[in-house]
C-alpha positions in Angstrom: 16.6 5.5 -82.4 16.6 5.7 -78.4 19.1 3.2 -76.2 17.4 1.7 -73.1 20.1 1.0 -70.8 19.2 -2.8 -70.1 22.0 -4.6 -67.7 20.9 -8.1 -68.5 20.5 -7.6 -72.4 23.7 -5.6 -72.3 26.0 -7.9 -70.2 24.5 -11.1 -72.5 25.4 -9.1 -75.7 29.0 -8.5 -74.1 29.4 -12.2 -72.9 29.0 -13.0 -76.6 31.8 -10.4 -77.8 29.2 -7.6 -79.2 32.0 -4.6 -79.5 28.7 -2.5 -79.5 27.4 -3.6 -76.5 31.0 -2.5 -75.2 30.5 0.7 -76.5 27.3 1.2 -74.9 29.0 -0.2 -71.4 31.5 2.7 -71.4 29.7 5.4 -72.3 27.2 4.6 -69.7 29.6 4.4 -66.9 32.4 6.5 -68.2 32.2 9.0 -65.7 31.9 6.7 -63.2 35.0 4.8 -63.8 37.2 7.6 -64.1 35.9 8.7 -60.9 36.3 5.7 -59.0 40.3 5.4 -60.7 40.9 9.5 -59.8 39.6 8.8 -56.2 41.9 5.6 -55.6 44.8 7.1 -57.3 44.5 10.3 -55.1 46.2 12.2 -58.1 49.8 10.5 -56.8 50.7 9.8 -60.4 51.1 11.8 -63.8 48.0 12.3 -66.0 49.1 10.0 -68.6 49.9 7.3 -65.8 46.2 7.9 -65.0 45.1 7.6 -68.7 47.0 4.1 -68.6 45.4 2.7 -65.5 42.2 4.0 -67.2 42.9 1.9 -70.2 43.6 -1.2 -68.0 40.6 -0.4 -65.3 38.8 -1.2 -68.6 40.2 -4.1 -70.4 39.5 -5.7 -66.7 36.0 -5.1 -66.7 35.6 -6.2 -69.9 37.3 -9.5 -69.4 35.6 -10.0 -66.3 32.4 -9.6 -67.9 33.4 -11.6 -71.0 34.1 -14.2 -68.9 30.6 -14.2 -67.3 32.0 -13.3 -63.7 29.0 -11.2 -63.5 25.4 -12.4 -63.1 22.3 -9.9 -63.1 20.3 -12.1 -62.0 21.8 -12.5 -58.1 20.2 -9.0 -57.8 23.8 -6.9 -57.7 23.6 -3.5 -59.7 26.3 -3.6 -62.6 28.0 -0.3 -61.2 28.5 -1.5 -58.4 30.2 -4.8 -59.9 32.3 -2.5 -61.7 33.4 -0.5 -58.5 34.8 -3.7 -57.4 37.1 -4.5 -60.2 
């Protein structure tokens, strides 16, 4: 069975506490948030220091996103969204 990123569909699921839906968030974007935590960090702290800001960079965007603080419909890509947090 094929997985068809869908924002909308995906950020619903979340809102309603799908943990599959937040599986499928984080291993879409992953990469991304480590890369966006690595660049703003500036490797100044330890690696497990990073691992913990990691951890918390997440259970924010989760909550955020659980608490529907994110709308698809105004047009603003989730990635970018997730940048901001």
């Amino acid at each position: 069975m094929s997985f068809t990123f869908d924002e909308k569909s995906l950020i619903e699921r979340i809102v309603l506490g799908d943990t599959d839906a937040e599986s499928r968030l984080f291993l879409n974007f992953k990469e991304r948030i480590e890369l966006l935590v690595r660049a703003r960090l500036r490797n100044k702290i330890s690696s497990d220091d990073q691992k913990d800001i990691l951890s918390e960079a997440r259970k924010a965007i989760l909550l955020s996103l659980r608490k529907g603080r994110f709308d698809p419909n105004k047009g603003k890509l989730l990635e970018a969204y997730i940048a901001g947090i």
